[in-house]
C-alpha positions as CSV (number, residue, x, y, z in Angstrom):
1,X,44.1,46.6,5.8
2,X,44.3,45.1,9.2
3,X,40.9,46.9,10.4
4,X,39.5,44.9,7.1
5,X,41.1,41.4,8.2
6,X,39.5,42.2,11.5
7,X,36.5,42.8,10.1
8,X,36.2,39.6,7.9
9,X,37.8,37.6,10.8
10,X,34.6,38.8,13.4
11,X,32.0,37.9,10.2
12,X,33.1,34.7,9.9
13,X,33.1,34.2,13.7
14,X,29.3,35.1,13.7
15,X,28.4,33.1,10.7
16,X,30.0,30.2,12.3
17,X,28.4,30.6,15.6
18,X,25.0,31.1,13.8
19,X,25.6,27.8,11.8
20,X,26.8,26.0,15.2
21,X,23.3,27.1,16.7
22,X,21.2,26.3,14.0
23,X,22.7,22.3,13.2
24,X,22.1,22.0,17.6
25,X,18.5,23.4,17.5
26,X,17.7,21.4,14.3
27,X,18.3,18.7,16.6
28,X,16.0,19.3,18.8
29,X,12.2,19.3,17.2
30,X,10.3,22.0,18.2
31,X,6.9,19.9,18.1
32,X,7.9,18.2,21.0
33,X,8.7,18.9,24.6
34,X,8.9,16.5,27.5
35,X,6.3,17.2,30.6
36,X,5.1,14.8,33.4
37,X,7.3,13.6,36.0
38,X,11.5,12.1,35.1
39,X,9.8,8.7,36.4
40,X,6.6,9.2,34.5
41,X,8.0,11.7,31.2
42,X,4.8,12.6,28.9
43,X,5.6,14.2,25.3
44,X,3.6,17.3,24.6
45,X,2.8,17.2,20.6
46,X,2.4,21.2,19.9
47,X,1.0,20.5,16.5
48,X,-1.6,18.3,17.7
49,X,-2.1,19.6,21.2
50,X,-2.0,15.7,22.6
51,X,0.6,14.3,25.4
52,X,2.0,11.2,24.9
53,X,3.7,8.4,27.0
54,X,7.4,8.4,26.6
55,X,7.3,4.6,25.6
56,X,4.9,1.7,25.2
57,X,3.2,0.1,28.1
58,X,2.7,-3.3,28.8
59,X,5.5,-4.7,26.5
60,X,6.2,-8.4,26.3
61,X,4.3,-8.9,23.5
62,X,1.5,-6.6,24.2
63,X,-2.3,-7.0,24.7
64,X,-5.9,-7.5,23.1
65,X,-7.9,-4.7,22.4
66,X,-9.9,-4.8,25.2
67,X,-7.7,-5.0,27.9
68,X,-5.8,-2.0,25.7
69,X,-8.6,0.0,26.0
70,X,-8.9,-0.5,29.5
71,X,-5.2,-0.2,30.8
72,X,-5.2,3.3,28.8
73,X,-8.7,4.1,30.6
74,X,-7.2,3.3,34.2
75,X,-3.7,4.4,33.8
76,X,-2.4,7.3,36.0
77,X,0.8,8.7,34.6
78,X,3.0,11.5,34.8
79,X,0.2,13.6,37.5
80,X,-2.1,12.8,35.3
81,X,-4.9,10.3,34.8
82,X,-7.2,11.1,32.1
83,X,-5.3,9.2,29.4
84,X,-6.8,7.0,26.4
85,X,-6.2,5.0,23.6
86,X,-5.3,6.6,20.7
87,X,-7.3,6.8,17.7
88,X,-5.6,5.7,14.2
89,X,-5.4,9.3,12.9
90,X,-3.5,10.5,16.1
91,X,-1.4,7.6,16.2
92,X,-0.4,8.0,12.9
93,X,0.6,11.7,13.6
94,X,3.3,10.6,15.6
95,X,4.9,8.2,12.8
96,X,7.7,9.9,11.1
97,X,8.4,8.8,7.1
98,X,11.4,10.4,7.6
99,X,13.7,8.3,9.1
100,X,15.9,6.2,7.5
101,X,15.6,3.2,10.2
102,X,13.2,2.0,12.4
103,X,11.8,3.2,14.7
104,X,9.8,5.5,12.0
105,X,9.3,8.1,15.6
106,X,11.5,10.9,16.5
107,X,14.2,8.6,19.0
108,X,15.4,12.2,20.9
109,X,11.9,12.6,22.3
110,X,10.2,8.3,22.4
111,X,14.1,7.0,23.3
112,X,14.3,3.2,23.1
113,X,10.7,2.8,21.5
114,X,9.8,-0.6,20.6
115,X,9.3,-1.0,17.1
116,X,8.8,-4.4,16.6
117,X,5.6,-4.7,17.3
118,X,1.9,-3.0,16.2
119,X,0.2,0.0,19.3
120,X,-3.3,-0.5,19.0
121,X,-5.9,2.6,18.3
122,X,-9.2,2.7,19.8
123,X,-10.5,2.5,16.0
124,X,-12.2,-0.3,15.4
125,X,-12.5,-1.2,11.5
126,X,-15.3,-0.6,9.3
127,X,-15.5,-4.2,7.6
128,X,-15.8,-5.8,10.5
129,X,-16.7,-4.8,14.3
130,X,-14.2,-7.6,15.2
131,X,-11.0,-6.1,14.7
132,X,-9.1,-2.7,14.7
133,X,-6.2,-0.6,13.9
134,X,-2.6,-1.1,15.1
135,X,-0.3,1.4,13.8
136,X,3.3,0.1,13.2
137,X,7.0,2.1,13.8
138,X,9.2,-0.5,12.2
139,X,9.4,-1.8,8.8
140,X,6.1,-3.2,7.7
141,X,4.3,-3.4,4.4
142,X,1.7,-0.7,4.9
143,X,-0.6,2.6,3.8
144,X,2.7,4.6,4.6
145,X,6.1,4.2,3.6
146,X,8.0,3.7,6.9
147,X,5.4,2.5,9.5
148,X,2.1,1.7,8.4
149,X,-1.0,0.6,9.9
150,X,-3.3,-2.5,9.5
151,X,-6.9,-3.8,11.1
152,X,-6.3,-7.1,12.8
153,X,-8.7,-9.1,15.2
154,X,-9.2,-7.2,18.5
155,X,-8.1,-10.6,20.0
156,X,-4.5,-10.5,19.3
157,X,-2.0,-9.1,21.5
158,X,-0.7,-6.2,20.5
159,X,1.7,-3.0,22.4
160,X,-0.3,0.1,23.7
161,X,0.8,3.7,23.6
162,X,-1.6,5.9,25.7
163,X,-2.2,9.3,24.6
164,X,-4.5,12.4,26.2
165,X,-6.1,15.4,25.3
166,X,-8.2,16.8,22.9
167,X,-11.6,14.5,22.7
């Protein structure tokens, strides 16, 4: 009898302890890790295969398009400087649906992301050669749920997320 209590006592244990470890890695994506430099963090996307900065550059308000296109172009981050502006299909691989509150990005791995404002993409629109895609994190009235994206003229300002890898 008491071998049995035993028994049942070290099962529960284990199932515990398995449930303990599961709830802390589901925590932790797995898409992401965190590279680059503690000053200069990049987030490796292993779905996608692209590194990201760890937060928006030149805040404030943001940028136009061009001078987004060429801070991205001239940046040196993290040991690295072959970073870009990101197109509207990889920005939008970043947004997550998910989440019940803005920022619509995964906060454990983009902490303290601005969300009130669009990131521009180096996609320009179709319509018009004028303006281009800006890809929103916080609530806006969009293509997707939480987030979203819109084309606005490439003269407003808008914030810049730089991305490298794969083009």
């Amino acid at each position: 009898m008491m071998k049995k209590f035993r028994n049942n006592i070290v099962y529960l244990l284990a199932v515990a302890a398995m449930v303990l470890v599961s709830s802390v890695c589901l925590a932790i994506d797995p898409r992401y890790n965190i590279d680059g430099t503690a000053e200069e963090p990049i987030v490796t996307d292993h779905i996608t295969g692209l590194g990201w900065q760890q937060n928006t550059t030149l805040g404030d308000g943001g940028v136009n398009w061009m001078d987004a296109l060429a801070h991205c172009e001239g940046l040196s981050y993290g040991g690295s400087d072959d970073w870009r502006l990101p197109n509207v299909t990889e920005l939008i691989s970043i947004v997550d649906e998910k989440r019940a509150e803005a920022p619509a990005i995964n906060p454990v791995y983009f902490p303290g992301f601005d969300a009130e404002g669009g990131h521009w993409t180096s996609t320009t629109s179709r319509k018009t050669g004028t303006s281009a895609y800006i890809v929103y994190f916080g609530e806006h009235d969009s293509t997707l749920g939480r987030g979203g994206m819109s084309a606005v003229p490439k003269t407003v300002s808008a914030l810049v997320l730089c991305v490298r890898g794969n083009e």
